[in-house]
Each structure stands twice: as structure tokens, then as C-alpha cells.
C-alpha positions as CSV (number, residue, x, y, z in Angstrom):
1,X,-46.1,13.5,-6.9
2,X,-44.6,12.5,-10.2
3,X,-42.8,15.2,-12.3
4,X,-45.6,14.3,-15.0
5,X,-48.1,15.4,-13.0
6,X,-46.4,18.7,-13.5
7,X,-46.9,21.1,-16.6
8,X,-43.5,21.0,-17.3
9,X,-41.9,21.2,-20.8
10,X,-41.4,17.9,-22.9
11,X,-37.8,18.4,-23.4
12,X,-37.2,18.9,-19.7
13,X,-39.2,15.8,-18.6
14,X,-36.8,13.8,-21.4
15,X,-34.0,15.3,-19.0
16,X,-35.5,14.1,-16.7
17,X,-36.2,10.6,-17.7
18,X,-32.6,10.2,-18.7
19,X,-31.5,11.2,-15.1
20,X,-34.1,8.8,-13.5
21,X,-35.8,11.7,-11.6
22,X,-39.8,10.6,-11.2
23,X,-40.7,11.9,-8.1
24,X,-40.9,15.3,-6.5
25,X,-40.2,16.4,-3.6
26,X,-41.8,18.2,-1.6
27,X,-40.4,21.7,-1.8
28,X,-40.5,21.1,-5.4
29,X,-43.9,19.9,-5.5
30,X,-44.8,23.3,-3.9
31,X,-43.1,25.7,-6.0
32,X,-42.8,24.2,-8.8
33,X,-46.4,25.2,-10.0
34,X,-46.0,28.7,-8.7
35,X,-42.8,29.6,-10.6
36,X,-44.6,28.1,-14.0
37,X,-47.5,30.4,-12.9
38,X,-44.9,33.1,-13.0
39,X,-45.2,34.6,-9.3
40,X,-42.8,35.8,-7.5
41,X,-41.9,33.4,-4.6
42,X,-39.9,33.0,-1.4
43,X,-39.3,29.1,-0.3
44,X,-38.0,27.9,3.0
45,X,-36.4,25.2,2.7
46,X,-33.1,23.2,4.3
47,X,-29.9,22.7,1.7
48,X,-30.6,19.1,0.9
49,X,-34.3,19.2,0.0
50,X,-34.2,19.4,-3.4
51,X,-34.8,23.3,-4.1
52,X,-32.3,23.3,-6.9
53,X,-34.2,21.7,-9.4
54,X,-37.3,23.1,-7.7
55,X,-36.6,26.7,-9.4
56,X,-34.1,25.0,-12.2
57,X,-37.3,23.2,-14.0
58,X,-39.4,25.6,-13.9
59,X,-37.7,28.6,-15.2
60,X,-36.4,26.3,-18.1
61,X,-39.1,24.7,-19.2
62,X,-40.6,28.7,-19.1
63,X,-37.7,29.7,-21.1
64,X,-38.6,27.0,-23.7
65,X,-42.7,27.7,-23.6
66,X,-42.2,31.5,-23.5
67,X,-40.1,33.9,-25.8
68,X,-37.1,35.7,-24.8
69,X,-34.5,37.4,-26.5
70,X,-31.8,36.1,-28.4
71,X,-28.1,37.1,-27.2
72,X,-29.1,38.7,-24.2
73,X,-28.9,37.2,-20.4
74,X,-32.6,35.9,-19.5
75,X,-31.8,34.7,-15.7
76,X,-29.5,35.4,-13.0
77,X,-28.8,32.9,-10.3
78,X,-27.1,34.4,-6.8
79,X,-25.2,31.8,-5.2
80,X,-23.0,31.8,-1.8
81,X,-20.1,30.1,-2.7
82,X,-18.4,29.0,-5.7
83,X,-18.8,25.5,-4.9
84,X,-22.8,25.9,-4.9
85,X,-22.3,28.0,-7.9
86,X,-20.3,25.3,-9.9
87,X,-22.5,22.8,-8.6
88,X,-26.0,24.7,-10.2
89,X,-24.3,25.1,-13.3
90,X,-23.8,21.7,-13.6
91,X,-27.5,20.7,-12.7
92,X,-28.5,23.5,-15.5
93,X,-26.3,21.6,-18.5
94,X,-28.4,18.3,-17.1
95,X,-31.6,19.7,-17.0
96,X,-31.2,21.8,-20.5
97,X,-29.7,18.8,-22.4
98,X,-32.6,18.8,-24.8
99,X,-32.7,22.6,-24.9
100,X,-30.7,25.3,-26.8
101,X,-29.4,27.4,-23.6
102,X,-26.6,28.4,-22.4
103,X,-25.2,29.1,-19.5
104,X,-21.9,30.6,-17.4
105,X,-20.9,30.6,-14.0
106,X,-19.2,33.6,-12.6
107,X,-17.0,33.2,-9.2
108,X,-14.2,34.5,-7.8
109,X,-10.7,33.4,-7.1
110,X,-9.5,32.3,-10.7
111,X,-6.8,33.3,-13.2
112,X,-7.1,36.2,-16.0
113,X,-7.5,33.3,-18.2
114,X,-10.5,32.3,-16.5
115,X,-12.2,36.1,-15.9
116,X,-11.8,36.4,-19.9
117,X,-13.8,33.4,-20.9
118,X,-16.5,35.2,-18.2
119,X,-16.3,38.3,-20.0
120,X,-16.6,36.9,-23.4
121,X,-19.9,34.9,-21.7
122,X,-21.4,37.6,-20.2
123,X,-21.0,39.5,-23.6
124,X,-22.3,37.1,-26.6
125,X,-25.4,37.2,-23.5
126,X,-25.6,33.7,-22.3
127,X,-29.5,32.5,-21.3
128,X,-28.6,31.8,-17.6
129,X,-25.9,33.2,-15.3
130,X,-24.8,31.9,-12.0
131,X,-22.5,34.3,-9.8
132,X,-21.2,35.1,-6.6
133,X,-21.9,38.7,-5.6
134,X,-18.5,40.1,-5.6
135,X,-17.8,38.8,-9.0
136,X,-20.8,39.8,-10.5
137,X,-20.1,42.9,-9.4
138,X,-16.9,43.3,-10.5
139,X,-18.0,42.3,-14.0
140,X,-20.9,45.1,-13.8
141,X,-18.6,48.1,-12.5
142,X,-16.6,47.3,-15.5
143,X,-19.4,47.6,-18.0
144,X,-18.7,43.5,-18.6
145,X,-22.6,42.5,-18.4
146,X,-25.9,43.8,-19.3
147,X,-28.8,42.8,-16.7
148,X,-31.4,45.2,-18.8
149,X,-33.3,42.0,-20.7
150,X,-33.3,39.5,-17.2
151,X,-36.8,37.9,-16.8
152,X,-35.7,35.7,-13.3
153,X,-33.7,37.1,-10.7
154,X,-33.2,33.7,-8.4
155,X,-31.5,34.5,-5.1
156,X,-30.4,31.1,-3.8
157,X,-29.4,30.4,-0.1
158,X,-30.1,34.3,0.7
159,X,-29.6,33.9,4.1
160,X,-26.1,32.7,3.7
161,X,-25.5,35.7,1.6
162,X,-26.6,38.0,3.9
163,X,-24.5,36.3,6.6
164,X,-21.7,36.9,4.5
165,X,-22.1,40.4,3.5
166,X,-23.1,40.6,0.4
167,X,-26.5,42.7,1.1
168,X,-25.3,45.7,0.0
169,X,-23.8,43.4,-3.2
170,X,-27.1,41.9,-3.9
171,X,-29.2,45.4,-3.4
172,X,-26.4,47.3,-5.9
173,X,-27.1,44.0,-8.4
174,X,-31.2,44.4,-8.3
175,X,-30.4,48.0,-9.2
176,X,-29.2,47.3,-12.9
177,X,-32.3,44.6,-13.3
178,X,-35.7,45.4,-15.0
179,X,-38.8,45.9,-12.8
180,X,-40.6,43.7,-14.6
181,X,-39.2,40.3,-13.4
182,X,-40.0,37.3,-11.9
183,X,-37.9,36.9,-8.3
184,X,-37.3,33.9,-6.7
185,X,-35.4,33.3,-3.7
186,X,-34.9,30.6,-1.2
187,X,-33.5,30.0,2.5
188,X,-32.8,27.9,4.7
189,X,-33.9,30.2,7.7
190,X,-36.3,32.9,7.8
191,X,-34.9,35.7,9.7
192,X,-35.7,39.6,10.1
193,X,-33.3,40.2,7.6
194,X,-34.5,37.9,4.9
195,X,-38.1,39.4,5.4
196,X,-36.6,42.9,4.7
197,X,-34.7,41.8,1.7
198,X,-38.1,40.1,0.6
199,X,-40.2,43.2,1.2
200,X,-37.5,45.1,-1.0
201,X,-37.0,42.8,-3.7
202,X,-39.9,40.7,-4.0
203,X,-43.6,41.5,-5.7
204,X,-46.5,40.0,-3.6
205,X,-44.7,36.7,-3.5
206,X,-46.1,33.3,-2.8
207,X,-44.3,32.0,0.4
208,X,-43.8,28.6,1.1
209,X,-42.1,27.7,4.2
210,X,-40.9,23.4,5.5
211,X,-40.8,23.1,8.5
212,X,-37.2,23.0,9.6
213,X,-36.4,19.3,9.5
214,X,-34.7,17.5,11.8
215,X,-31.4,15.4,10.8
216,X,-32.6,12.3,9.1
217,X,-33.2,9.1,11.2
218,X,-31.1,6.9,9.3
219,X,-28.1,9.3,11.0
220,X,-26.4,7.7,14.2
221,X,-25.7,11.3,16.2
222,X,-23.4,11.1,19.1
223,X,-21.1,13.0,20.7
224,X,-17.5,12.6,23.1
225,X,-17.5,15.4,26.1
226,X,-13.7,16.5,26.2
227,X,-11.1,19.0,26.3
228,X,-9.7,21.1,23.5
229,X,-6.1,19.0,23.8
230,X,-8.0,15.9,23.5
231,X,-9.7,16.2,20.3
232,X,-6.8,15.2,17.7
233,X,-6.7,12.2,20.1
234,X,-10.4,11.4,19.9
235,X,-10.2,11.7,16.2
236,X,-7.3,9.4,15.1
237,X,-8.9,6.7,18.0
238,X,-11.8,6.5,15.9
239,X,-10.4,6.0,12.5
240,X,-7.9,3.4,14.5
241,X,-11.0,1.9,15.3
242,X,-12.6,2.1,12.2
243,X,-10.7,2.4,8.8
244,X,-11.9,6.1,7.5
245,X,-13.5,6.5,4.1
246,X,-15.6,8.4,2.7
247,X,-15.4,11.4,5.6
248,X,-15.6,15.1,6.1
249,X,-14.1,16.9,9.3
250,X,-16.1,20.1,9.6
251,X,-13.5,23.0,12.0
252,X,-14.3,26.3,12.7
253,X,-11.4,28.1,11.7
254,X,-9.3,27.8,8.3
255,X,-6.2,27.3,10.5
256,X,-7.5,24.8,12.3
257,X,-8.2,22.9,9.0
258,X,-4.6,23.4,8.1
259,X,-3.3,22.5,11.7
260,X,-5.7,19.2,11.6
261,X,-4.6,18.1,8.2
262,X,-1.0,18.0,8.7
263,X,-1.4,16.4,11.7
264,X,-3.4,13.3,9.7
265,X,-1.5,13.4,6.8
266,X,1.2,12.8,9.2
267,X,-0.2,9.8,11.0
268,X,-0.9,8.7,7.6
269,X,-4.2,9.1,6.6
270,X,-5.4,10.1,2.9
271,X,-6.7,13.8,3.8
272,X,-7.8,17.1,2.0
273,X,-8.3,20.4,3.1
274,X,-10.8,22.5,1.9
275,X,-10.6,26.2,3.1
276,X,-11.2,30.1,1.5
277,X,-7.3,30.5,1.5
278,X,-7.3,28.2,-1.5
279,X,-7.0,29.4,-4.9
280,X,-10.3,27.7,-7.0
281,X,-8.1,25.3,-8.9
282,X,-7.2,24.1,-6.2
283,X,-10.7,23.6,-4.5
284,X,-11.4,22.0,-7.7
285,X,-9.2,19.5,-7.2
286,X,-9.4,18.7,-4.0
287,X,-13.6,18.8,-4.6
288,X,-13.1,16.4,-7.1
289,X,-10.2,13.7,-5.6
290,X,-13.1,13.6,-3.1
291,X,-15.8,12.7,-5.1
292,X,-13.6,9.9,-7.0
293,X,-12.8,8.7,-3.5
294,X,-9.2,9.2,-4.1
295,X,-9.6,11.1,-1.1
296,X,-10.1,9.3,2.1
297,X,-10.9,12.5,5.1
298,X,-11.9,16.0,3.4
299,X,-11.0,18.1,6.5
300,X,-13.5,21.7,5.9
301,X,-14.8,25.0,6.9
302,X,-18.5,25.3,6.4
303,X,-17.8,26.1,2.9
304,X,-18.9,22.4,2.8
305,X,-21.5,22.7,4.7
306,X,-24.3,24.0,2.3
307,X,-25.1,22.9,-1.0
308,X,-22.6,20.1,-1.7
309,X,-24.0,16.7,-3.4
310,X,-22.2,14.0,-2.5
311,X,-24.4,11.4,-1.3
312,X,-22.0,8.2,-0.1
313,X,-20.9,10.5,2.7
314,X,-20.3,7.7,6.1
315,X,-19.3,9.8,8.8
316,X,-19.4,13.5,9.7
317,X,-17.2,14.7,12.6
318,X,-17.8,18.1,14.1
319,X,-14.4,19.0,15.8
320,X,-15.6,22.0,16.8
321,X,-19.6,23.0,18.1
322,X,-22.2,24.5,15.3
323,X,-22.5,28.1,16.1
324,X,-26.3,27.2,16.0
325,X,-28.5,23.8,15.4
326,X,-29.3,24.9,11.6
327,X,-25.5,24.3,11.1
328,X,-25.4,21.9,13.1
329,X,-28.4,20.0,10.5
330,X,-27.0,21.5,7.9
331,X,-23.1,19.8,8.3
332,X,-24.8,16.2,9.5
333,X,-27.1,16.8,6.7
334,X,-24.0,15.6,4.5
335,X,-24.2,11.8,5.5
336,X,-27.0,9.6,5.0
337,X,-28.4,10.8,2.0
338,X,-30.2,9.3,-0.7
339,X,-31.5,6.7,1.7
340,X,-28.0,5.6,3.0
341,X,-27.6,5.2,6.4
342,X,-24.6,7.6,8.1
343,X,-22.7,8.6,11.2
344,X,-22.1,12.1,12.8
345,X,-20.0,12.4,15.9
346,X,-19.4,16.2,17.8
347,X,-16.4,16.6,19.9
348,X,-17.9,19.1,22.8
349,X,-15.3,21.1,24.5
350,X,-16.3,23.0,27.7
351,X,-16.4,26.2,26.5
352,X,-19.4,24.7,23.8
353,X,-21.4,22.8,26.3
354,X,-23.8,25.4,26.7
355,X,-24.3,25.9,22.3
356,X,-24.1,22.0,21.9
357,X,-27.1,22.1,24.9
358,X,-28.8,24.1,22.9
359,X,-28.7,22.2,19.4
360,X,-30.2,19.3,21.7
361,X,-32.7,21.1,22.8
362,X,-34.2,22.5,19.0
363,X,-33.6,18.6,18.3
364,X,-35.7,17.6,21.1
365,X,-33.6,14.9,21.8
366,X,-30.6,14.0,23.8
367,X,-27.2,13.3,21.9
368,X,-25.8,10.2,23.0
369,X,-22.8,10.5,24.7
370,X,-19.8,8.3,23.9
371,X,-17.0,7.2,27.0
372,X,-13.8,8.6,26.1
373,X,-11.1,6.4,24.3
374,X,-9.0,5.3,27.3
375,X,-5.5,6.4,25.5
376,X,-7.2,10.3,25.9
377,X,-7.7,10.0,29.8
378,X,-10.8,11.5,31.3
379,X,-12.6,14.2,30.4
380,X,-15.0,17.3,32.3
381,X,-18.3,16.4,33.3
382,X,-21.1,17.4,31.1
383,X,-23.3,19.9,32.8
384,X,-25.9,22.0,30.0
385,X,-27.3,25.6,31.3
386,X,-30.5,24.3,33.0
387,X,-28.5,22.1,35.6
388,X,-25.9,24.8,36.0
389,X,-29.0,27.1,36.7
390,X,-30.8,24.7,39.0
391,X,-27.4,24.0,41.1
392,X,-27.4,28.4,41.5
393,X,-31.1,27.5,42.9
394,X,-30.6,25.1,45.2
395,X,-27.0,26.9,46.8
396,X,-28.9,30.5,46.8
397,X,-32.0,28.5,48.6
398,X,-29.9,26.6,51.0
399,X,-27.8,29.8,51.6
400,X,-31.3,31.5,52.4
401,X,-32.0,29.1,54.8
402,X,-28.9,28.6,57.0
403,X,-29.4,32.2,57.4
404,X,-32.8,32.4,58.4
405,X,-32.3,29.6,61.1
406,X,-29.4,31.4,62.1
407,X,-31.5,34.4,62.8
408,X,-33.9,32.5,64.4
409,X,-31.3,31.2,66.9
410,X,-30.3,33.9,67.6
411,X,-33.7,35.9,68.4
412,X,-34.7,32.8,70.4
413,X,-31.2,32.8,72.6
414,X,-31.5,36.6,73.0
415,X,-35.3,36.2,74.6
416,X,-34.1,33.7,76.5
417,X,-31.6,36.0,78.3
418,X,-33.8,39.3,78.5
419,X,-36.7,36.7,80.1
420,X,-34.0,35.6,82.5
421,X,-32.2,38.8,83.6
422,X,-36.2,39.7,83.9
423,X,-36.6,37.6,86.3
424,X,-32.9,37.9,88.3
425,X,-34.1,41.6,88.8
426,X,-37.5,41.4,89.7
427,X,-38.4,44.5,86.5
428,X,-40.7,44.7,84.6
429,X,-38.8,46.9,82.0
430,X,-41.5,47.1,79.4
431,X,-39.5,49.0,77.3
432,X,-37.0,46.3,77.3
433,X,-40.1,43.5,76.5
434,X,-40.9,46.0,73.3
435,X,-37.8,45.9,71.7
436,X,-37.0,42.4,71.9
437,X,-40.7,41.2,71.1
438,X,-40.3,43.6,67.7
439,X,-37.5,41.7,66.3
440,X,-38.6,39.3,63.7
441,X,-38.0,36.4,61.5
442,X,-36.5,36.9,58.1
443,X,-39.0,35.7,55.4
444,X,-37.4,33.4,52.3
445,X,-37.9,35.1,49.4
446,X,-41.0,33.4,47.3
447,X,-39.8,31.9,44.1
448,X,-41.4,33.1,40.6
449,X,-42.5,30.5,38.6
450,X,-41.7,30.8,35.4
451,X,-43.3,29.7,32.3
452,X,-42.0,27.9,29.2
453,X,-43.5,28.4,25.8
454,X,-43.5,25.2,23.1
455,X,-43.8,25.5,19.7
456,X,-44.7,23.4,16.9
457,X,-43.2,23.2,12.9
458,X,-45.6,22.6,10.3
459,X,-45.5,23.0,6.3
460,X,-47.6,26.0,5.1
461,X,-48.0,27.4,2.0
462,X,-49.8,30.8,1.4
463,X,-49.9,33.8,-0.8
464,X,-48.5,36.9,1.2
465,X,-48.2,40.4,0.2
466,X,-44.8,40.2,2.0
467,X,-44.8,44.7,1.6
468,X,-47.8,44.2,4.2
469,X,-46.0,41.9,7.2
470,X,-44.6,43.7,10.3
């Protein structure tokens, strides 16, 4: 669908055209109608999709159709991370170009210099703020901002949010916000959680969930089966092997980003590190020697992960395992965007064969695995859950067996000498004949079969009173 298709406002489709944005994509051709109708609405949909400018367009071009008042905030946007927060702001001065609104963003981590330009923001009542909880919160306990005039309350990435803990943050934020609003909010992941915030938050909202899309095909996924030692190994072998540019190492731990980073800069490689311990200046910078490509290998945390638009990305490397396959999409999702074509490699340790069997298994596909570089040595065999179960199987059922043979042997032998001492003696013991004849053979223990339940994603969109789902 083209964006003219939509009843947006002129001076956002001039945006537009000056951008060279014509078509929509699908999340946006869902919601975009919905927010202009002014309902309240909770979108599923991956980082990557486009959701940005799906609630960004719509709430302008209302802003521009609509009255609101002068000098006061109109719209508060809820973002994760600073970077996602910097990013939206940025995507607001594009989109508003031909518009007279203003906006701030409001994150933590910066200089007093930096908190007063906020506060002076927040006070002459800029149109649109975008925040991280904590901040915002800071700013309110302080009597900083007024939320008493905001028309849209737009929570994005709520389930990263909430996996952060900043639930209590966000509940404490809708306190100081009218009643009469229009909320938005959209995740990548629909959880209990999220449906409870919804139910709280939210007024008979229109839901629209994507399926939860699969890494794109243009991505060549593959994966090396080692050992923890071996990884910094595997890693410099394959930028030996192919010069590195235009990278991003996703670790799980800030110290291993630290560790890793040395050790590169040290075999020298142009690398960056990108981790919370940073003060935002200095995120800025590295975020930005990246994008210039003055930076070869951005070495992260999964502060990278979500809502980062960098779209000449050419390989991802996991050095550690996802904790689950949405991160798993979510960090690959960085390379081969905008119809480029990309590379993600995992490194799979033993202790993450069993979460790394289980991101193949939501992909419905099996990872390719690569032979280890010979300068590395061997590595453990790869063995996912379901083998490990089936080899438990087949031991316990052989087990079962030896031992039910051996009893058999052994009945049969002890017959055999009660017939023949039978007929030594000349008896007929019948007593004896009764308590040989009642032994009996052990039975195997019948196996349960057990039953496996597929399911299927689809797109659906439909108006829910989410106050009325279980």
C-alpha cells in the first residue's frame, strides 16, 4: 500500500516524499488507520518492521488536523534504551520537517549540562517527549514536567521495559497522565505480562499482532560447535579469512565485551565497545564512529540488539547463545536489511547446546554447522535434547532387557534342577512343583506415547476489549 492511500496530513506526506518513503509496510499499513481513527491500540510486531513511523505518522499528522494546546506536552513516547530513544527523536525531526513541533528526548547517563537543557524542555512544554523511565521519573518527582494536557501515551518496545524493570516506573508515569488519552503500545512479544499491562493501561484497544517472523532469507545463518576457550580463536580465524567490516559482536556480559575488545584491538583490528558502563557521550561516539564506518567491529551487549537502524550491517556474530530465539531474530535481524544480503554466525558452547537446539527448533530449520578452523583443534560433539533423551531411551530399554533375560535364565536353570532332583528322588513334592511354577517373568514396562502439538503463525487483526481476555 502507498502512504497516499493513507489519510495522512499533507505536510507529513511532503516528509515523506523528501525521504523517498512510498510504501507501507505492513505493520504500518495496519495501524496506521487505527491510530488516525483515534483508538487505542496494541501492535505486535518485531524491531525492524517498521513500527516507528507506524505510530510516528499518525499521531503527527493528528497533531496537525486536530487542536492541542500551546506550551504544554501533547505526547509521551516510552522507550527502552537511550539509543532507541535518540534514534525516535531523530525520526520525529524527519517526519515533522514541514510541521511546527517540537520535541525532546529525556535519557539517562548525561552531564548537569545536559539534565538542564531537559528541564528547560520539559518546561516551555515541548509537543512530543521521548524518555526512558528512570529519567522521566526523575524529572516528575522533581516537579520538572507536567503530563496533565498529554493526548498519546505511546509505550514502545513494552516488553523490553518490562524485562528491565521499569513496570512499576511506567505504572507511577500513567498515574500523572489524563484519562482521556489515546495509548499506544507495541511489542515484539506478547506475554502474560504485557496483556496485564494492556488490561491496565489500555481502553478497548484494537490489537494487531505479525506473526513472529523468521530471520530474513537473504541471511546466511550458521554456527561453529566449540568450547568456551576456543571462541576468541574462532573469531579472529574468520576475520583472517575475511577482512572485517561493517560487524557487530553481540556477548552476553558487559565484561565480556570489554575482555573481547582488548583482545581485538590488540590483534589489530578497528573495534568499539558498546556496553551500560559507558557514560552516553561516549555511546554517542562510539554509535556514531560506527555509522561513518570509522569503526570496523562494534563489539555489544544487547543494548544493540533492538531498535538500532543501521542497514549495511555484513556479519553478525553471536559469541555467546540468545537466551531465547526472539533474541536470537532480533540480534541477526541487524544484517541484511533493506534488501542487502548478510551473514550471522553463533559460536555454541556446550553448556548452550540445549538453548541454541531450541532457537532451531522455533526456526524450523537446522543451523548449518561449520568444521572448526584447524588452528582451534577439535571441538565436543553436538548432541540437542531430543537425541540426549532418545540415547536415555534406548540405555533404560536395553537395561530392561538384559535384566529380564537374566531372570528368565535364571527361572529356566532353577526348573531345570527342581525337575531333576525330582526325578533323582523319586518325589513328588507338590509343594516344591508350586513354588517354583509361581515364579514369573518380569514384564518390560510399556512405553507412553507421547504426543506433540504444532502450531501455526498468522497475521490477525481484531478489535478486543483486552479488560475482557483471561
Amino acid at each position: 500500500m502507498d502512504f497516499y492511500d493513507l489519510d495522512l496530513n499533507d505536510n507529513v506526506l511532503d516528509a515523506l516524499d523528501d525521504m523517498n518513503f512510498t510504501e507501507c509496510t505492513p505493520i504500518q499499513e495496519h495501524a496506521i488507520p487505527v491510530i488516525l481513527d483515534g483508538n487505542d491500540l496494541i501492535g505486535v510486531a518485531q524491531t525492524g518492521t517498521g513500527k516507528t513511523a507506524a505510530y510516528l505518522l499518525p499521531v503527527l499528522s493528528r497533531m496537525c488536523d486536530y487542536p492541542h494546546p500551546e506550551h504544554a506536552i501533547n505526547c509521551v513516547i516510552m522507550s527502552p534504551t537511550r539509543e532507541l530513544a535518540q534514534q525516535i527523536d531523530q525520526a520525529i525531526e524527519g517526519f515533522s520537517y514541514y510541521m511546527p513541533i517540537s520535541s525532546v528526548a529525556v535519557y539517562g547517563g548525561n552531564d548537569g549540562i545536559r539534565y538542564e537543557q531537559e528541564k528547560k524542555g520539559l518546561a516551555m512544554g515541548a509537543d512530543i517527549i521521548i524518555a526512558t523511565p528512570g529519567r522521566l521519573i526523575s524529572h516528575l518527582s522533581l516537579g520538572n514536567v507536567d503530563l496533565s494536557q498529554v493526548s498519546y501515551f505511546i509505550l514502545d518496545e513494552a516488553d523490553r521495559m518490562l524485562d528491565m524493570g521499569f513496570s512499576d516506573d511506567i505504572m507511577q508515569i500513567e498515574k500523572h497522565l489524563p484519562k482521556n488519552r489515546q495509548t499506544i503500545m507495541f511489542s515484539a512479544t506478547m506475554p502474560p505480562k504485557i496483556q496485564d499491562l494492556a488490561k491496565t493501561i489500555l481502553h478497548n484497544p484494537v490489537e494487531i499482532k505479525l506473526a513472529v517472523s523468521r530471520p530474513a532469507d537473504k541471511i546466511d545463518q550458521s554456527a561453529f560447535i566449540c568450547y568456551e576457550a576456543q571462541k576468541l580463536k574462532i573469531v579472529k580465524s574468520i576475520f583472517k579469512n575475511q577482512s572485517p567490516k561493517r560487524v557487530i559482536i553481540f556477548a552476553s556480559s558487559k565484561q565480556k565485551v570489554k575482555d573481547m575488545s582488548i583482545a581485538l584491538r590488540q590483534a589489530g583490528y578497528n573495534v568499539g565497545a558498546m556496553h551500560s558502563d559507558l557514560e552516553q557521550s561516549e555511546r554517542d561516539e562510539v554509535m556514531h564512529l560506527f555509522k561513518i564506518q570509522q569503526i570496523d567491529v562494534l563489539v555489544a551487549t544487547d543494548i544493540v540488539a533492538r531498535g538500532i537502524d543501521i542497514d549495511d550491517i555484513q556479519l553478525v556474530i553471536n559469541y555467546d547463545v540468545p537466551h531465547d530465539a526472539e533474541d536470537y531474530v532480533h540480534r541477526i535481524g541487524r544484517t541484511a536489511r533493506a534488501n542487502n544480503e548478510g551473514m550471522a554466525i553463533t559460536l555454541v558452547s556446550e553448556k548452550d547446546q540445549i538453548k541454541f537446539r531450541s532457537i532451531e527448533h522455533f526456526l524450523k530449520t537446522e543451523i548449518r554447522k561449520r568444521e572448526l578452523p584447524q588452528n582451534v583443534g577439535s571441538g565436543p560433539d553436538y548432541i540437542p535434547p531430543t537425541e540426549i533423551k532418545n540415547k536415555k531411551k534406548r540405555k533404560k530399554k536395553n537395561s530392561s532387557k538384559k535384566k529380564t533375560n537374566t531372570v528368565q535364565n535364571n527361572t529356566e536353570k532353577e526348573q531345570l534342577d527342581t525337575t531333576k532332583n525330582i526325578l533323582e528322588k523319586h518325589t513328588t513334592n507338590q509343594e516344591t512343583i508350586l513354588e517354583t511354577t509361581k515364579k514369573k517373568k518380569r514384564r518390560r514396562p510399556r512405553k507412553k506415547k507421547q504426543s506433540t502439538e504444532s502450531s501455526s503463525s498468522s497475521i490477525s487483526i481484531e478489535k478486543s476489549n483486552i479488560d475482557n481476555q483471561e
